[in-house]
C-alpha atoms as an extended CHARMM CRD file, in Angstrom:
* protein
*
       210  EXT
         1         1  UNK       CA              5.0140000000      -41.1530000000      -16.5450000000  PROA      1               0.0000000000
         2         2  UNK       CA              2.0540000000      -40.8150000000      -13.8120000000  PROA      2               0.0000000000
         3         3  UNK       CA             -1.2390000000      -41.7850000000      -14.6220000000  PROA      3               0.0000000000
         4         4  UNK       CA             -2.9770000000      -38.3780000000      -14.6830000000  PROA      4               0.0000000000
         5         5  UNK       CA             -0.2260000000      -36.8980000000      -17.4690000000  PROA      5               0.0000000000
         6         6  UNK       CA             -1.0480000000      -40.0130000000      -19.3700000000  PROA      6               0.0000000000
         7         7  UNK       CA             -4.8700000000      -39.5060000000      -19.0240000000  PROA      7               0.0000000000
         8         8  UNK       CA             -4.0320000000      -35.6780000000      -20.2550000000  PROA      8               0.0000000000
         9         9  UNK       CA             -1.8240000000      -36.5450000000      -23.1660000000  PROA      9               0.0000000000
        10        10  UNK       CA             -4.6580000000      -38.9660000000      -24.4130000000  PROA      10              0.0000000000
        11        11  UNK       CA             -7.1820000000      -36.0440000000      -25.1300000000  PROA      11              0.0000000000
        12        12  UNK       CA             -4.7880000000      -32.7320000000      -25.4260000000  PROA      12              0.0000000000
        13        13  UNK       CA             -6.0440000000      -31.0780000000      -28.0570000000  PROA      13              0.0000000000
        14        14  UNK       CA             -8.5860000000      -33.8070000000      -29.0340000000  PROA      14              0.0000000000
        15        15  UNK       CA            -11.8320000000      -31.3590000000      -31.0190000000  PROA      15              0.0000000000
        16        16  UNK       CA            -13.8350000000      -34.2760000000      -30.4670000000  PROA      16              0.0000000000
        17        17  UNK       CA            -14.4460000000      -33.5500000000      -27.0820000000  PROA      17              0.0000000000
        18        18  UNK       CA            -15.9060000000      -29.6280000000      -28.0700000000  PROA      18              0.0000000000
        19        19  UNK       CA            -19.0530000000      -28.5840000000      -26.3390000000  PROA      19              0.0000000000
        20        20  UNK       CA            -21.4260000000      -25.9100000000      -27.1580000000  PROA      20              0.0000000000
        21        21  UNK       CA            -21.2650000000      -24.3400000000      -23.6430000000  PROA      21              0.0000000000
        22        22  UNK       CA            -17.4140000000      -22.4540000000      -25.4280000000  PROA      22              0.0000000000
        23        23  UNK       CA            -19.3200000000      -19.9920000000      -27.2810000000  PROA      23              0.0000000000
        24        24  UNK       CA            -21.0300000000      -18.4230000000      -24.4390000000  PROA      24              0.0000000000
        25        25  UNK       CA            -18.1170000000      -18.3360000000      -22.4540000000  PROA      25              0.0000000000
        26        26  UNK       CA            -16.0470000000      -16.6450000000      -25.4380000000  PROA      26              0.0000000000
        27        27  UNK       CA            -18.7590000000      -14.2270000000      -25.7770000000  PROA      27              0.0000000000
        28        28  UNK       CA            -18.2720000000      -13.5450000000      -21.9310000000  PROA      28              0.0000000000
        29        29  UNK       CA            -14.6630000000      -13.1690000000      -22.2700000000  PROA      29              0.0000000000
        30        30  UNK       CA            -15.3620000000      -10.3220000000      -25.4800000000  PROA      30              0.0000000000
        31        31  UNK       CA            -18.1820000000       -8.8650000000      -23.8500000000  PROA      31              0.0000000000
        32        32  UNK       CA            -15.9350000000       -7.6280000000      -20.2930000000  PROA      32              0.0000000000
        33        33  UNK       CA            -13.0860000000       -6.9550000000      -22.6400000000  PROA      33              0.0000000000
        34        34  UNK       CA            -15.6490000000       -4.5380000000      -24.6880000000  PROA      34              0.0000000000
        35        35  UNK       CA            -16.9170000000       -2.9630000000      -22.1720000000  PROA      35              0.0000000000
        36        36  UNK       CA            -13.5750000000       -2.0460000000      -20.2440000000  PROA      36              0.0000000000
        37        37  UNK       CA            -12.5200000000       -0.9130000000      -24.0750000000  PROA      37              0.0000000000
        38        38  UNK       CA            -15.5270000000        1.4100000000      -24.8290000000  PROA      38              0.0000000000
        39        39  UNK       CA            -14.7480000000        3.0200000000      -21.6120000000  PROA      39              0.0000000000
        40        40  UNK       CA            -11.3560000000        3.4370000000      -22.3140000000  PROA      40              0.0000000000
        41        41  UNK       CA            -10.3120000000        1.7410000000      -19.1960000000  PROA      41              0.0000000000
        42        42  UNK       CA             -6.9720000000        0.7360000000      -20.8870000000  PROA      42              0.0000000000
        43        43  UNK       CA             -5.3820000000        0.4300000000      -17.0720000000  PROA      43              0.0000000000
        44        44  UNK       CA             -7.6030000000       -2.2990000000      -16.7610000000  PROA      44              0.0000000000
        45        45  UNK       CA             -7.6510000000       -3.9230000000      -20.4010000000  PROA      45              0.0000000000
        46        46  UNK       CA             -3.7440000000       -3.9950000000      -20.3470000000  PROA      46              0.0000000000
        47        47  UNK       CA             -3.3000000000       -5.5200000000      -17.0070000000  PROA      47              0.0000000000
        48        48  UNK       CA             -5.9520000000       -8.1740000000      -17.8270000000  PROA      48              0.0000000000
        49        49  UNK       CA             -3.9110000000       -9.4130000000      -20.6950000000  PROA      49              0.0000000000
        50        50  UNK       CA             -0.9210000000       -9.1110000000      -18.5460000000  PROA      50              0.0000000000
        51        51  UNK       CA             -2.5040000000      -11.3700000000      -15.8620000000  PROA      51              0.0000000000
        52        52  UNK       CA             -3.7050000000      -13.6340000000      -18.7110000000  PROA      52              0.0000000000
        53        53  UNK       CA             -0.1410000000      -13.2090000000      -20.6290000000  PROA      53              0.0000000000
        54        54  UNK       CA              1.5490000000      -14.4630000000      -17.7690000000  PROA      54              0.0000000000
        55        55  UNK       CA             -0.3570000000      -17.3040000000      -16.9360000000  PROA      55              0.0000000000
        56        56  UNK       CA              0.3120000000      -18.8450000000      -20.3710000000  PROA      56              0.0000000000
        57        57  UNK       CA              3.6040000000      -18.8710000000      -19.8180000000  PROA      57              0.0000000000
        58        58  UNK       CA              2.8900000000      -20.6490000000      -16.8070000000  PROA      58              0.0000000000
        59        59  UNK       CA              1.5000000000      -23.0570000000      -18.5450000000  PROA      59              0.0000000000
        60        60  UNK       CA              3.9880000000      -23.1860000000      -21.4490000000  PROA      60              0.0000000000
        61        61  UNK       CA              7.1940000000      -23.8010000000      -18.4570000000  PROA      61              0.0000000000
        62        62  UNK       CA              4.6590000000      -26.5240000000      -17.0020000000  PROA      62              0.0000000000
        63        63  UNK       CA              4.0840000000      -28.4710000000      -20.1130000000  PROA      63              0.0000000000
        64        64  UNK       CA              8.2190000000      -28.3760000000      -20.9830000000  PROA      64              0.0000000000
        65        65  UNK       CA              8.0640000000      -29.6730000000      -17.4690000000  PROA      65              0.0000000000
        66        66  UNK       CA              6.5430000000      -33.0480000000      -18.6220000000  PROA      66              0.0000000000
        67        67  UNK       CA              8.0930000000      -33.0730000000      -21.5410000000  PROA      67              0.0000000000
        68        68  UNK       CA             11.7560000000      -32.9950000000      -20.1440000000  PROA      68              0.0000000000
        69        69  UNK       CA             11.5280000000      -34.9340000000      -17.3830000000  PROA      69              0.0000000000
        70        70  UNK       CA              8.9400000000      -37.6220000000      -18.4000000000  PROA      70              0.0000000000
        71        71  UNK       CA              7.2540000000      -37.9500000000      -15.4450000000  PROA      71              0.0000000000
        72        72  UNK       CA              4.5480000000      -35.7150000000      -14.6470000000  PROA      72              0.0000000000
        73        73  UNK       CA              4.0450000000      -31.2990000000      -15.2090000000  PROA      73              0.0000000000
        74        74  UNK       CA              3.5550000000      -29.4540000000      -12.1270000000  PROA      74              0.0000000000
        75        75  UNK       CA              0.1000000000      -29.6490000000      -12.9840000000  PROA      75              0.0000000000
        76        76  UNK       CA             -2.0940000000      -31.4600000000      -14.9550000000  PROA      76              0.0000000000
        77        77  UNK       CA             -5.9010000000      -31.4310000000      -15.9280000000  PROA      77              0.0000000000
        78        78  UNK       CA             -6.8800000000      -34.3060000000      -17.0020000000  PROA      78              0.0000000000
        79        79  UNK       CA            -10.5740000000      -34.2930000000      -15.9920000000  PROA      79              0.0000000000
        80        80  UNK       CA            -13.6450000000      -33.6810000000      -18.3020000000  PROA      80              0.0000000000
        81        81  UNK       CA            -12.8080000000      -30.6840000000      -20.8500000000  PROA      81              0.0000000000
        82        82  UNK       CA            -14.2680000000      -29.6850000000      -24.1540000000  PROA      82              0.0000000000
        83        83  UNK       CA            -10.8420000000      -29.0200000000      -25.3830000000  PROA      83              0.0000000000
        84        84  UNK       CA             -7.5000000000      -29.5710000000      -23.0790000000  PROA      84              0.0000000000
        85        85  UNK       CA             -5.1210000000      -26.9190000000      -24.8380000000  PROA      85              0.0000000000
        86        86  UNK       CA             -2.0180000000      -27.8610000000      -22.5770000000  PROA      86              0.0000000000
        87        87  UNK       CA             -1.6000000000      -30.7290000000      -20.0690000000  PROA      87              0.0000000000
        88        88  UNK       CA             -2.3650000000      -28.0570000000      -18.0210000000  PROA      88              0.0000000000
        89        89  UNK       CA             -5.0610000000      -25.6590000000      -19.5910000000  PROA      89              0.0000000000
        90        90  UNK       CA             -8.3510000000      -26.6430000000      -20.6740000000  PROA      90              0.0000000000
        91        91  UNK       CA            -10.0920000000      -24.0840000000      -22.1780000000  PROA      91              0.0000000000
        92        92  UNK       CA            -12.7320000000      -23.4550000000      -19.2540000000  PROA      92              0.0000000000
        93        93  UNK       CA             -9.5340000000      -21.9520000000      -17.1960000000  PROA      93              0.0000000000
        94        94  UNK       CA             -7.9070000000      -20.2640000000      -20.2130000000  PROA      94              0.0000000000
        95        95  UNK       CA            -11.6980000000      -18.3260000000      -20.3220000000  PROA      95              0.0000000000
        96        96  UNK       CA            -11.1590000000      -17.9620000000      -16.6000000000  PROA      96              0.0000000000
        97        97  UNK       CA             -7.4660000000      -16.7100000000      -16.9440000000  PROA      97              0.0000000000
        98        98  UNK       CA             -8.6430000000      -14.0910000000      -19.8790000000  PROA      98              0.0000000000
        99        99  UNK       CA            -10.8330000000      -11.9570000000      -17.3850000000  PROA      99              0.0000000000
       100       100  UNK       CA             -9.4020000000      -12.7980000000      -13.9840000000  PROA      100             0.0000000000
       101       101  UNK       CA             -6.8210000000       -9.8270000000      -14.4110000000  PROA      101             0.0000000000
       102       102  UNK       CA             -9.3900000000       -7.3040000000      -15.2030000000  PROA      102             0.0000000000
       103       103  UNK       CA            -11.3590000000       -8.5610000000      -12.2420000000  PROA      103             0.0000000000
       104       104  UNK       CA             -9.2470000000       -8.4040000000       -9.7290000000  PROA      104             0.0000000000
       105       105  UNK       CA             -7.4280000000       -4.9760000000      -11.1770000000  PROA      105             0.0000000000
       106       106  UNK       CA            -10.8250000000       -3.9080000000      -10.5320000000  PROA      106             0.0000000000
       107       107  UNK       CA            -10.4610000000       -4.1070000000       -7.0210000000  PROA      107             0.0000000000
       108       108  UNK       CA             -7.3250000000       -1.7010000000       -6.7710000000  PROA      108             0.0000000000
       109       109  UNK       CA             -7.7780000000        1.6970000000       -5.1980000000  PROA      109             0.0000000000
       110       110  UNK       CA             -7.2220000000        4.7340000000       -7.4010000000  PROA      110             0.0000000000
       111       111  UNK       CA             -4.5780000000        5.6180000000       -4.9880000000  PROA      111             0.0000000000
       112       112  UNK       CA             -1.6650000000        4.0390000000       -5.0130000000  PROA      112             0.0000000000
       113       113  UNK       CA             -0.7140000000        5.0800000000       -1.5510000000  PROA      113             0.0000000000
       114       114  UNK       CA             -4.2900000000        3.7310000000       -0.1340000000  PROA      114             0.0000000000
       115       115  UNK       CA             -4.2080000000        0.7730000000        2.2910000000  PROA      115             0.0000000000
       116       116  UNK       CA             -6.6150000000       -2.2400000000        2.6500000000  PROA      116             0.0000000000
       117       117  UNK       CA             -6.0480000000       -3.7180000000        6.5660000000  PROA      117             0.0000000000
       118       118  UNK       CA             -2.7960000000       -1.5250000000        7.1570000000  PROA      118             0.0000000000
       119       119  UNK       CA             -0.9440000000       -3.2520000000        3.5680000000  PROA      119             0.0000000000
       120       120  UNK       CA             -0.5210000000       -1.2920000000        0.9810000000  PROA      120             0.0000000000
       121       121  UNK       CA             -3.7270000000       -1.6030000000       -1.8010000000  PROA      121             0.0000000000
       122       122  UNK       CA             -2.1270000000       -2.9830000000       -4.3270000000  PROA      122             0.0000000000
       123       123  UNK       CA              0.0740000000       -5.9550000000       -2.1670000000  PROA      123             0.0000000000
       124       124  UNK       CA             -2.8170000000       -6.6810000000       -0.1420000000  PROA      124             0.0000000000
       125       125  UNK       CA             -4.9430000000       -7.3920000000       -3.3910000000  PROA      125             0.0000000000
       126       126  UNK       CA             -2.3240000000       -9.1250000000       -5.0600000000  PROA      126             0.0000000000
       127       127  UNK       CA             -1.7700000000      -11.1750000000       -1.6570000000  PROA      127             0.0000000000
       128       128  UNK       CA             -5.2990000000      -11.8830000000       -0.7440000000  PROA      128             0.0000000000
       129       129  UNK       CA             -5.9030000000      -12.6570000000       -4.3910000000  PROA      129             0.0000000000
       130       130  UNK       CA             -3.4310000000      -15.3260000000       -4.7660000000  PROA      130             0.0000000000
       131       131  UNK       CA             -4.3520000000      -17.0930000000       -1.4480000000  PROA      131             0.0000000000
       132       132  UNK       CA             -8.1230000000      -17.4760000000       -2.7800000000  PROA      132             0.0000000000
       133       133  UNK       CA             -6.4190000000      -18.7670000000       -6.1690000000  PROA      133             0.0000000000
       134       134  UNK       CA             -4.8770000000      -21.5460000000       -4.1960000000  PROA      134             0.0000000000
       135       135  UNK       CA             -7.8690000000      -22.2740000000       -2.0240000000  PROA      135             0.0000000000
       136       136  UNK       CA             -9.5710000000      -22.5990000000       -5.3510000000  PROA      136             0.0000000000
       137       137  UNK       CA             -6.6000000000      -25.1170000000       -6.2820000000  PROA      137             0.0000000000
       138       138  UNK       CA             -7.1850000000      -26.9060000000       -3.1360000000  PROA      138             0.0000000000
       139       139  UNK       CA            -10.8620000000      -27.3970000000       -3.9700000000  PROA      139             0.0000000000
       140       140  UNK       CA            -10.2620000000      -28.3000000000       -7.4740000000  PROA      140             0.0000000000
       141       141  UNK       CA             -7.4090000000      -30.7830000000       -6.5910000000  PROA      141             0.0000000000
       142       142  UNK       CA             -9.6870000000      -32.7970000000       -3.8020000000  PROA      142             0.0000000000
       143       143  UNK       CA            -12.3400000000      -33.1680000000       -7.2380000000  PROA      143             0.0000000000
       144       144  UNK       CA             -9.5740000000      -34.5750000000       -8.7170000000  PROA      144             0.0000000000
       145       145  UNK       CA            -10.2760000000      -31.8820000000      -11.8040000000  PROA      145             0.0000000000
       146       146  UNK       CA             -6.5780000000      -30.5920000000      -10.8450000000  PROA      146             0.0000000000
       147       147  UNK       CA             -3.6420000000      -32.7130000000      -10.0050000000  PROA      147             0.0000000000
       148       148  UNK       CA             -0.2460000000      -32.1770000000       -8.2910000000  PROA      148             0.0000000000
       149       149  UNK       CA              2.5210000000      -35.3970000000       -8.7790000000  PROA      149             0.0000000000
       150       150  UNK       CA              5.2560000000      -33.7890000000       -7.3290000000  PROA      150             0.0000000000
       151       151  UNK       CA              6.3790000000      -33.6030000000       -3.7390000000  PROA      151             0.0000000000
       152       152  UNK       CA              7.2430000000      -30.1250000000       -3.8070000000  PROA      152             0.0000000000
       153       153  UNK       CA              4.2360000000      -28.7240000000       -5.5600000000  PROA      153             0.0000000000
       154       154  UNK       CA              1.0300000000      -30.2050000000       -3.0560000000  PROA      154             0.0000000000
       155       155  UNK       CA             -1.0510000000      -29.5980000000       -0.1050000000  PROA      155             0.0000000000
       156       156  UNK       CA              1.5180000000      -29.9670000000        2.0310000000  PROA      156             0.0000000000
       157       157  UNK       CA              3.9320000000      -27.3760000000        0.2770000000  PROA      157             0.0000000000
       158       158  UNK       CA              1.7150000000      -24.3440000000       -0.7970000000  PROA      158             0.0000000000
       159       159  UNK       CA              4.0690000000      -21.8580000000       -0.8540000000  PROA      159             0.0000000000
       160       160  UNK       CA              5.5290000000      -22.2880000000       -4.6220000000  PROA      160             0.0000000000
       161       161  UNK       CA              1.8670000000      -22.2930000000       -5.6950000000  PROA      161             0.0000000000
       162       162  UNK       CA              1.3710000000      -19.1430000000       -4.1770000000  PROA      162             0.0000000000
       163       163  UNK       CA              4.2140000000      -17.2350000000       -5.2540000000  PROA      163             0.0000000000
       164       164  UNK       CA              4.8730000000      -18.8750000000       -8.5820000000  PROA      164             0.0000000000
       165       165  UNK       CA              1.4580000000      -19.9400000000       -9.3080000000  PROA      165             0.0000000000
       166       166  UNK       CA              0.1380000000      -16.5680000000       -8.6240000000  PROA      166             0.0000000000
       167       167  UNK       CA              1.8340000000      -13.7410000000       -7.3470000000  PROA      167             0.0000000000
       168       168  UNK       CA              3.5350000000      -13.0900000000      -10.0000000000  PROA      168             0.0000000000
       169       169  UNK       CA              0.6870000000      -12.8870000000      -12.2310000000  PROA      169             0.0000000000
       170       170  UNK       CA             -1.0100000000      -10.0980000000       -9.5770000000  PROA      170             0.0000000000
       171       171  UNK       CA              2.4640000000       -8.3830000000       -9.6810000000  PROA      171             0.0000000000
       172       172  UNK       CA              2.9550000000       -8.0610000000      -13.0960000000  PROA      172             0.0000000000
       173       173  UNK       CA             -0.3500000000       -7.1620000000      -13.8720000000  PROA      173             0.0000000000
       174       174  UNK       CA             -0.5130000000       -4.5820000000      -11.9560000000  PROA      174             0.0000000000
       175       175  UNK       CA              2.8250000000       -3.2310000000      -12.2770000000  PROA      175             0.0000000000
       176       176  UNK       CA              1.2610000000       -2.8030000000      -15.6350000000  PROA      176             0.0000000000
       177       177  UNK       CA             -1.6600000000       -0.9400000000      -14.6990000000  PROA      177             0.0000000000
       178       178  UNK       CA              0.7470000000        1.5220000000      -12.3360000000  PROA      178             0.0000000000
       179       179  UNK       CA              2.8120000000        2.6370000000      -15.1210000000  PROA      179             0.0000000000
       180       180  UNK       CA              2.0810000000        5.9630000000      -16.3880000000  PROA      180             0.0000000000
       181       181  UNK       CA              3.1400000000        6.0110000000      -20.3110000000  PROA      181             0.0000000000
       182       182  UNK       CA              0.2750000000        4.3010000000      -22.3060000000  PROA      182             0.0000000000
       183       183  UNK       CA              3.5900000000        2.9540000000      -24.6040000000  PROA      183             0.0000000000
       184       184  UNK       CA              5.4380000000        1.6860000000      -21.7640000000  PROA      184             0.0000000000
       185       185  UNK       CA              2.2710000000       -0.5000000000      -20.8420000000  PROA      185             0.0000000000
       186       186  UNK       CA              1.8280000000       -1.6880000000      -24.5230000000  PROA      186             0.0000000000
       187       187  UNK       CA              5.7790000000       -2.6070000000      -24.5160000000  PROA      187             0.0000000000
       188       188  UNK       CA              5.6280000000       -4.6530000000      -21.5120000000  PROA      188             0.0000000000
       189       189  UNK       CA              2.4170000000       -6.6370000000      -22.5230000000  PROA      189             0.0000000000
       190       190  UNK       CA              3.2000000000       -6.8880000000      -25.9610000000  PROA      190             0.0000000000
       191       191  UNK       CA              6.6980000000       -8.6150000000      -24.7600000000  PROA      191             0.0000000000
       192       192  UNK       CA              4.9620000000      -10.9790000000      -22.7370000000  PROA      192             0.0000000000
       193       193  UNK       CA              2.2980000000      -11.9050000000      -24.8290000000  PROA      193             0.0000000000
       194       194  UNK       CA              5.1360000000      -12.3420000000      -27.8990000000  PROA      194             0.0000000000
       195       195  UNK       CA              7.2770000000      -14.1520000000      -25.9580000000  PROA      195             0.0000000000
       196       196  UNK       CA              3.8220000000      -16.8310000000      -25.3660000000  PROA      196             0.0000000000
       197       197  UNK       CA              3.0320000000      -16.9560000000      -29.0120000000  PROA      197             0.0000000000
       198       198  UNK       CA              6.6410000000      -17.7550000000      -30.0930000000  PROA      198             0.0000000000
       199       199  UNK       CA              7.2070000000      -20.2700000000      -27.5010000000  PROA      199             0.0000000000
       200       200  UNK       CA              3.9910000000      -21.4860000000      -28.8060000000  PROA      200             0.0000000000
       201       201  UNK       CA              5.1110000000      -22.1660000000      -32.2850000000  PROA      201             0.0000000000
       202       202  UNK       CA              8.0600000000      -23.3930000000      -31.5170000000  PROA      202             0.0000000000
       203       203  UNK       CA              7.2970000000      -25.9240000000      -28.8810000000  PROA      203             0.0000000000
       204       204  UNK       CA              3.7790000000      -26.9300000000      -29.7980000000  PROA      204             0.0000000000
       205       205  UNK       CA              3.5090000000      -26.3020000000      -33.8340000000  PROA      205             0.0000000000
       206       206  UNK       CA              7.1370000000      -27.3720000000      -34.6590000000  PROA      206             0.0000000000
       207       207  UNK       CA              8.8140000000      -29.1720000000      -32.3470000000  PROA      207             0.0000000000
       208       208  UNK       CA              5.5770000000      -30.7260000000      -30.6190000000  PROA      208             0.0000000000
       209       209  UNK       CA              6.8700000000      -30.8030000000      -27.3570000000  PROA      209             0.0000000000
       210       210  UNK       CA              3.7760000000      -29.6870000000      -25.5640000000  PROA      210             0.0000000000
């Protein structure tokens, strides 16, 4: 097993570690979600907790990753946390994660049809979107807050970062936000997000794999 998934297995989960600066950014994550909710913006409240929805299971397939093959997940965090939830996911990204959907849903035009640069609005936010993700990655990996131990997940090989690492999350999301029954929205987030919470108790509160 690599050094860095040793260094995150030693404090996953570990409360000791908390810091007061969580509540604020808790309150952040309620206080977007609230306003968006009070506005009845349900577009954008649904296809931030698809964005967020499918990033956890990111993160659930990347811990199984370690677990199966013993060596290292795609990614780790080991750095600094006040509370590493997955090898992972500390819970400064998961905050990060919760509103990032809404954010960048934000930035889709109310027509569909609508182009940004000659690409349609909602590809070209979805593409631009996960490029800056994985500059961000880039940045966070040279700090050595975010590491990469395999060959085919790196610097040198950016292209499953960008598509599985993020485009999918942009798709989905807004996919989400496109669809025009309010049930057929709640359907295809609640799936997702029941799909995370079983895998959840079954991996990490029963079988303790991640």
């Amino acid at each position: 097993m690599t050094e860095s998934a040793l260094q995150a297995l030693a404090q996953l989960r570990d409360a000791s570690k908390f810091q007061w600066y969580v509540i604020p950014l808790l309150s952040l994550v309620f206080y977007v979600y609230t306003v968006e909710t009070e506005k009845r913006n349900w577009n954008l409240v649904l296809a931030g907790l698809a964005f967020w929805g499918a990033d956890w299971l990111n993160e659930i397939l990347n811990s199984l990753v370690l677990y199966f093959t013993g060596y290292a997940p795609i990614w780790g965090e080991p750095g600094p946390t006040a509370y590493l939830i997955l090898v992972g996911l500390n819970i400064e990204t998961m905050f990060m994660f919760a509103i990032a959907g809404i954010v960048w849903s934000k930035m889709l035009h109310p027509d569909r049809s609508a182009k940004y640069l000659g690409i349609p609005n909602r590809w070209a936010v979805a593409l631009f979107g996960s490029a800056f993700c994985v500059l961000v990655e880039y940045f966070l990996n040279s700090a050595h807050a975010l590491t990469w131990d395999w060959s085919w997940w790196n610097r040198e090989a950016p292209w499953l970062i960008f598509l599985f690492g993020y485009l999918w999350f942009f798709v989905f999301a807004f996919w989400v936000y496109d669809l025009k029954l309010f049930r057929s929205k709640i359907q295809a987030v609640g799936t997702l997000w029941t799909i995370d919470l079983l895998s959840l108790v079954l991996f990490a509160g029963i079988l303790n794999w991640i």
